[in-house]
C-alpha positions in Angstrom: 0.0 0.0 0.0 3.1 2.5 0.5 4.7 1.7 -2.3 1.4 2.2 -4.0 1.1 5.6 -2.4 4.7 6.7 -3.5 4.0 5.4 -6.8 1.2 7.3 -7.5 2.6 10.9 -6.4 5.9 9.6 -8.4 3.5 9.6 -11.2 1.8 13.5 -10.2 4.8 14.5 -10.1 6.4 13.7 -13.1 3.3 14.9 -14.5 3.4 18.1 -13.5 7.0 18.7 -14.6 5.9 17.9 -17.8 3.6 19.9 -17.9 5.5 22.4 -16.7 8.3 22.0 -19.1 5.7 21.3 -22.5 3.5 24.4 -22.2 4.4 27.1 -19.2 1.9 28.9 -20.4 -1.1 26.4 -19.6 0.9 25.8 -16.7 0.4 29.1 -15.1 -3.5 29.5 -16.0 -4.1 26.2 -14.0 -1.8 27.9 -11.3 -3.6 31.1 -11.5 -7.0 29.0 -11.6 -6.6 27.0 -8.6 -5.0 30.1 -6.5 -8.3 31.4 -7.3 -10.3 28.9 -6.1 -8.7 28.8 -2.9 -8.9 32.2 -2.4 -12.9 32.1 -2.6 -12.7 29.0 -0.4 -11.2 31.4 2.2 -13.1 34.4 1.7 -16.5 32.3 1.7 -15.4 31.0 5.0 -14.2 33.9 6.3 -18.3 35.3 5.8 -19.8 32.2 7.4 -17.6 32.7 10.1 -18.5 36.5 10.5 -22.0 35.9 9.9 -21.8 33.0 12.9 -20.4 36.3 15.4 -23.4 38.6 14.5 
């Protein structure tokens, strides 16, 4: 099951490199994209969490 585990981020890994080294510019939308998403994760629980004090 380890070896499974270290397999498969091998694999993401190596993946993302070539990505990375085949088209940058893809590369840095997804980047951009997911920084964006997490962003809106926070922000959304930053409201529920204010809206929980009032």
């Amino acid at each position: 099951m380890v070896q499974t585990k270290k397999l498969a981020l091998y694999v993401i890994v190596v993946f993302v490199l070539y990505t990375i080294i085949t088209s940058p510019d893809r590369a840095a939308d997804l980047v951009g994209v997911g920084f964006e998403g997490i962003a809106s994760a926070a922000q959304g629980v930053g409201e529920f969490m204010s809206e929980l004090i009032q």
